[in-house]
VEXKOL-206709 format. One record per atom (N, C-alpha, C): residue number from 1; atom name; chain; x negated, y, z negated. Coordinates in pm, 1 decimal. Atoms other than C-alpha are relative to their C-alpha. Layout:
N
> NUM  CA  A  X  Y  Z .
...
This chain:
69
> 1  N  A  94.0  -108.9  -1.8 .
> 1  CA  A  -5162.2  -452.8  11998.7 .
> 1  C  A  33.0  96.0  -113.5 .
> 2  N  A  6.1  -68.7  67.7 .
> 2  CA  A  -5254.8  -249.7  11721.3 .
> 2  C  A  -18.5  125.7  55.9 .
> 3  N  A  79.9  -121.8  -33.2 .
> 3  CA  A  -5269.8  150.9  11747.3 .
> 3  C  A  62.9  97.0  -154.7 .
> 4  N  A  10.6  -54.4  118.4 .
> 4  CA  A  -5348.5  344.9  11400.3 .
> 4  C  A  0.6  176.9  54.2 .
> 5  N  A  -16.5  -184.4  -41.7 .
> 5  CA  A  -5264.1  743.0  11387.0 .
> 5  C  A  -115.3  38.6  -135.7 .
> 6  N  A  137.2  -34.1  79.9 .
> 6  CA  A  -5605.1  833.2  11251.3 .
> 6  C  A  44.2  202.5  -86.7 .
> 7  N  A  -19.8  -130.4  68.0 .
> 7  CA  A  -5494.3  1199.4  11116.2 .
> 7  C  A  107.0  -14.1  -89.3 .
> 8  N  A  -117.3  -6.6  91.8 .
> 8  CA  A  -5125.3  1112.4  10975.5 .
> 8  C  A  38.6  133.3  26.8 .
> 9  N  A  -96.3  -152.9  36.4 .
> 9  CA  A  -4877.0  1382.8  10881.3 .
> 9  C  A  4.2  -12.6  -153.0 .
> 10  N  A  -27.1  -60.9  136.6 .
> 10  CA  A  -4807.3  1528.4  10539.2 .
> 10  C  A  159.2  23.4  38.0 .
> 11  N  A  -125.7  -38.0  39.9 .
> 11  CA  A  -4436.8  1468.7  10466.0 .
> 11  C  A  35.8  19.2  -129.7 .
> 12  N  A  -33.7  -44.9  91.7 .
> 12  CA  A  -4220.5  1583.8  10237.8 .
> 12  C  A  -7.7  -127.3  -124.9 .
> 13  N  A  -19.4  118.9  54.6 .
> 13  CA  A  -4109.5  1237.3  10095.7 .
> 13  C  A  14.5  -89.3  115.8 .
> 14  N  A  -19.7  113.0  -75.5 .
> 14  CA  A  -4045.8  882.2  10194.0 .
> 14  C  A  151.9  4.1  135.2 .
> 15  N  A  -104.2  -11.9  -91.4 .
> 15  CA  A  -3687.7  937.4  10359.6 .
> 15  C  A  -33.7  53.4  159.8 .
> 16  N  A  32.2  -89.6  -137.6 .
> 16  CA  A  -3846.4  1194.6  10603.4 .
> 16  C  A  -83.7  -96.9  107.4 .
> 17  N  A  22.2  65.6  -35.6 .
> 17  CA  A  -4066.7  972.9  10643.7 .
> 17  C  A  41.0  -149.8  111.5 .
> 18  N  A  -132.0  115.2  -66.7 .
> 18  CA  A  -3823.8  664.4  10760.0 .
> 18  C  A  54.7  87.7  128.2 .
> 19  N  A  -63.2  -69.6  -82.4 .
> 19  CA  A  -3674.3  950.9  10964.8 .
> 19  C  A  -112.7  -10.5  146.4 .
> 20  N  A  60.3  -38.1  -78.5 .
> 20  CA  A  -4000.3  1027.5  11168.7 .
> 20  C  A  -13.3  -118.7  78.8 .
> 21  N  A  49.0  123.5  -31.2 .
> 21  CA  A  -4074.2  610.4  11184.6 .
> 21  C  A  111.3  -21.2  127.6 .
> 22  N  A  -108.2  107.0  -26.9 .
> 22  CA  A  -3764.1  539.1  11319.8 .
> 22  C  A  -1.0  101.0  140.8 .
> 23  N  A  -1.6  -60.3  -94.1 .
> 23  CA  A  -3756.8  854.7  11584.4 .
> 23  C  A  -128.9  -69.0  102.6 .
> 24  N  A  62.1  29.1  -127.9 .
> 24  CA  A  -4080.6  730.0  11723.2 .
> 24  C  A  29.8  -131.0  49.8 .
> 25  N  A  -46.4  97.1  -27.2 .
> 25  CA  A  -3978.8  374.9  11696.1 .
> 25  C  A  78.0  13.2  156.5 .
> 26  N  A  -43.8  19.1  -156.0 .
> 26  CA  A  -3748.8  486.0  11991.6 .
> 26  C  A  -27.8  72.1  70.2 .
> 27  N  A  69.2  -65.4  -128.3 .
> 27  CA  A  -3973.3  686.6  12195.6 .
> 27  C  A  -72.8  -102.4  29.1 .
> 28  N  A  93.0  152.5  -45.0 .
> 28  CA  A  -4179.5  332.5  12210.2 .
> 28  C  A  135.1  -70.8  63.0 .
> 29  N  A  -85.2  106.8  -85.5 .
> 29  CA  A  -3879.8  133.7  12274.7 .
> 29  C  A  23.8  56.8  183.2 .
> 30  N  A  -46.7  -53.1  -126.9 .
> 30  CA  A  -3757.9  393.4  12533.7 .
> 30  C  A  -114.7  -42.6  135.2 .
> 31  N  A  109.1  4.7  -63.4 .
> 31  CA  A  -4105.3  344.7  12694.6 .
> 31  C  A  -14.8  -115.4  80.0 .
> 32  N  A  13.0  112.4  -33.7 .
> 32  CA  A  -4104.9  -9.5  12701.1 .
> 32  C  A  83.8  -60.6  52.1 .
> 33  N  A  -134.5  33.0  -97.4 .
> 33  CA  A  -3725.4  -56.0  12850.8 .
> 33  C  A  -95.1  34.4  156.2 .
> 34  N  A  48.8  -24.2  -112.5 .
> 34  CA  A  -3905.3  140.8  13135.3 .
> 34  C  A  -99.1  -77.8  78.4 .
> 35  N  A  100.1  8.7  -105.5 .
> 35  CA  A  -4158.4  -29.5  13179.0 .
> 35  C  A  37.6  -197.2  40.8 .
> 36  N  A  -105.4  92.4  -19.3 .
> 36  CA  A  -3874.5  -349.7  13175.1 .
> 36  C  A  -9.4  -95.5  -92.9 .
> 37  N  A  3.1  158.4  53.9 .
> 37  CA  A  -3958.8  -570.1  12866.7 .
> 37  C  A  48.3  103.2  -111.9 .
> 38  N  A  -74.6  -25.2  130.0 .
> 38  CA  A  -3815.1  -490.6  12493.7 .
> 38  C  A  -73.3  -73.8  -100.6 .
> 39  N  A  50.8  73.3  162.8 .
> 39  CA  A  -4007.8  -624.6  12186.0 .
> 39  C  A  41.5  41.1  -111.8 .
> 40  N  A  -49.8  -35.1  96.2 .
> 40  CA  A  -3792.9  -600.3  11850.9 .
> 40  C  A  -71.5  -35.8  -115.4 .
> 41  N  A  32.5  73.9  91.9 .
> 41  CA  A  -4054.3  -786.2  11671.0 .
> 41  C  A  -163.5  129.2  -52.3 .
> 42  N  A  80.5  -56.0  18.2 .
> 42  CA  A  -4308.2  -478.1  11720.2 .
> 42  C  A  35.4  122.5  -190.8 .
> 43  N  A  -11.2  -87.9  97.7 .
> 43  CA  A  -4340.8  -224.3  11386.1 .
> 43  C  A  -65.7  89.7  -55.8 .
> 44  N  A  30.4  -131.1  75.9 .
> 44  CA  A  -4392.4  64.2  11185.4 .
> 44  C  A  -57.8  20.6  -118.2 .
> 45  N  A  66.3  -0.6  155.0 .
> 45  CA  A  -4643.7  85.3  10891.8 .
> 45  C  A  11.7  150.8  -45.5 .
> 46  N  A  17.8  -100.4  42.3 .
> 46  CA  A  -4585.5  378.3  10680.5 .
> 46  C  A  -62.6  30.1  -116.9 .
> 47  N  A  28.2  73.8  135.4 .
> 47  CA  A  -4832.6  383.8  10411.5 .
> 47  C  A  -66.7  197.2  -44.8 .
> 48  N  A  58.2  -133.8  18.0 .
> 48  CA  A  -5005.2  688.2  10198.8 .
> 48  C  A  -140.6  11.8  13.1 .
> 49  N  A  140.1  -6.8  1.2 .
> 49  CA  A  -5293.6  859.4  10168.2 .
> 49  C  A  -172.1  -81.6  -27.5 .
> 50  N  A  96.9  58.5  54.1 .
> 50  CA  A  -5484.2  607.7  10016.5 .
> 50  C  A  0.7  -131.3  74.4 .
> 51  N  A  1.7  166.5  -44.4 .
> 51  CA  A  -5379.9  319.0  10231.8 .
> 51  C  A  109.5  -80.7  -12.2 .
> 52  N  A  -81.0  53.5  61.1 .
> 52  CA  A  -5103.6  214.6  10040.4 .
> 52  C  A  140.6  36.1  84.2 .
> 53  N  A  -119.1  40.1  -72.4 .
> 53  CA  A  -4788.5  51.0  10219.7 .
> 53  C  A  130.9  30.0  -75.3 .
> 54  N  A  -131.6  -46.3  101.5 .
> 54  CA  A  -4472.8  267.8  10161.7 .
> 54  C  A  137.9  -53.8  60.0 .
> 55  N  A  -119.5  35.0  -67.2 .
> 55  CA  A  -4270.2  141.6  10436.2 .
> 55  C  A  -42.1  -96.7  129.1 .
> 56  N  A  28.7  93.4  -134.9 .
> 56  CA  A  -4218.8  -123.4  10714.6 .
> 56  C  A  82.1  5.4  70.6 .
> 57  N  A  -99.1  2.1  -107.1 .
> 57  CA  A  -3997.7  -36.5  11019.7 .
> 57  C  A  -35.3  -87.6  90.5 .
> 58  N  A  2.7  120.0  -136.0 .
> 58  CA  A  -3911.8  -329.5  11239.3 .
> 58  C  A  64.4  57.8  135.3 .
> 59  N  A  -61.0  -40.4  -101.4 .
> 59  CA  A  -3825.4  -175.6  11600.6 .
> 59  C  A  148.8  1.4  10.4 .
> 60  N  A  -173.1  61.0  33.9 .
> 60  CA  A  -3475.6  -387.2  11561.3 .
> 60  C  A  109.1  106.6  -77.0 .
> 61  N  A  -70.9  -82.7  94.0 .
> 61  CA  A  -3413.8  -114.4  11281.4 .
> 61  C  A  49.9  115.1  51.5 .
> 62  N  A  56.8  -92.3  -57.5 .
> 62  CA  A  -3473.6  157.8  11521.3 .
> 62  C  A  165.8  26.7  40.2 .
> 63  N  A  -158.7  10.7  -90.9 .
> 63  CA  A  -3082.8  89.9  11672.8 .
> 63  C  A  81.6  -90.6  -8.1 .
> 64  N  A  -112.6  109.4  -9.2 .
> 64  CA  A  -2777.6  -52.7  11697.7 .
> 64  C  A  29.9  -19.1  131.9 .
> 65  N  A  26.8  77.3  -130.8 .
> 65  CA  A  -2757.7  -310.9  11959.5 .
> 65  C  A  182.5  -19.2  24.1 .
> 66  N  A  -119.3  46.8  -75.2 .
> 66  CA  A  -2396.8  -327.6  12159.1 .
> 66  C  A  -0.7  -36.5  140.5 .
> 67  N  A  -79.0  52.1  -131.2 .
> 67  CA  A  -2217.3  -485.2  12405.9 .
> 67  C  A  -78.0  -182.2  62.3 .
> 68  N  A  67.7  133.7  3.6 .
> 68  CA  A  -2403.4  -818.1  12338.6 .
> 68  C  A  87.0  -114.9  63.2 .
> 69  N  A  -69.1  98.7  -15.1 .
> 69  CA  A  -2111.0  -1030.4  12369.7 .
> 69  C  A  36.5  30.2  132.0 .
Protein backbone atom coordinates (compact mmCIF):
# COMPACT_ATOMS: atom_id res chain seq x y z
CA UNK A 1 0.00 0.00 0.00
CA UNK A 2 0.90 3.23 -1.21
CA UNK A 3 0.18 6.56 0.91
CA UNK A 4 1.64 9.99 -0.69
CA UNK A 5 1.93 13.21 1.78
CA UNK A 6 0.16 15.51 -0.65
CA UNK A 7 1.48 18.94 1.08
CA UNK A 8 5.25 17.84 2.00
CA UNK A 9 7.44 19.90 4.32
CA UNK A 10 10.04 22.49 3.40
CA UNK A 11 13.36 21.32 4.89
CA UNK A 12 16.34 22.75 5.40
CA UNK A 13 18.48 20.14 3.43
CA UNK A 14 18.70 16.50 2.59
CA UNK A 15 20.24 15.26 6.05
CA UNK A 16 17.18 16.78 7.89
CA UNK A 17 15.51 15.30 5.67
CA UNK A 18 16.91 11.50 6.27
CA UNK A 19 16.38 12.62 9.89
CA UNK A 20 12.52 13.23 9.55
CA UNK A 21 12.32 9.80 7.07
CA UNK A 22 13.84 7.76 9.40
CA UNK A 23 11.82 9.23 12.67
CA UNK A 24 8.62 8.42 10.92
CA UNK A 25 9.95 5.24 9.55
CA UNK A 26 9.62 4.24 13.32
CA UNK A 27 6.39 5.63 14.23
CA UNK A 28 5.13 3.10 11.26
CA UNK A 29 7.18 0.32 12.45
CA UNK A 30 6.12 1.04 16.09
CA UNK A 31 2.52 0.83 14.72
CA UNK A 32 2.86 -2.22 12.95
CA UNK A 33 4.78 -4.31 15.92
CA UNK A 34 1.36 -3.43 17.57
CA UNK A 35 -0.64 -4.39 15.44
CA UNK A 36 1.86 -7.87 15.49
CA UNK A 37 3.48 -8.13 11.97
CA UNK A 38 6.91 -6.16 10.97
CA UNK A 39 7.62 -5.40 7.25
CA UNK A 40 11.39 -4.26 6.63
CA UNK A 41 10.81 -4.34 3.00
CA UNK A 42 8.25 -1.25 3.34
CA UNK A 43 9.91 2.50 2.41
CA UNK A 44 10.52 6.00 2.35
CA UNK A 45 10.53 8.17 -0.85
CA UNK A 46 12.03 11.46 -0.29
CA UNK A 47 11.92 13.38 -3.40
CA UNK A 48 11.69 17.40 -4.18
CA UNK A 49 9.54 19.77 -5.23
CA UNK A 50 9.37 18.81 -8.60
CA UNK A 51 9.06 15.11 -8.13
CA UNK A 52 12.50 14.34 -8.16
CA UNK A 53 13.87 11.29 -6.00
CA UNK A 54 16.38 12.55 -3.34
CA UNK A 55 16.24 9.70 -1.08
CA UNK A 56 15.10 6.05 -0.43
CA UNK A 57 14.67 4.83 3.21
CA UNK A 58 14.20 1.11 3.57
CA UNK A 59 12.32 0.57 7.08
CA UNK A 60 15.43 -2.00 7.87
CA UNK A 61 17.42 1.42 7.94
CA UNK A 62 15.11 2.82 10.43
CA UNK A 63 17.13 0.51 13.37
CA UNK A 64 19.41 -1.63 14.64
CA UNK A 65 18.13 -5.06 15.03
CA UNK A 66 19.55 -7.07 18.35
CA UNK A 67 19.46 -10.01 20.13
CA UNK A 68 18.86 -12.04 16.89
CA UNK A 69 21.08 -14.77 17.76
Amino acid sequence: MDAEDEEGRELPDLAAARRLAIDSARDMICADVRQGWLDLEHEIVVADESGEKLLVLRFGEAFELRGKD
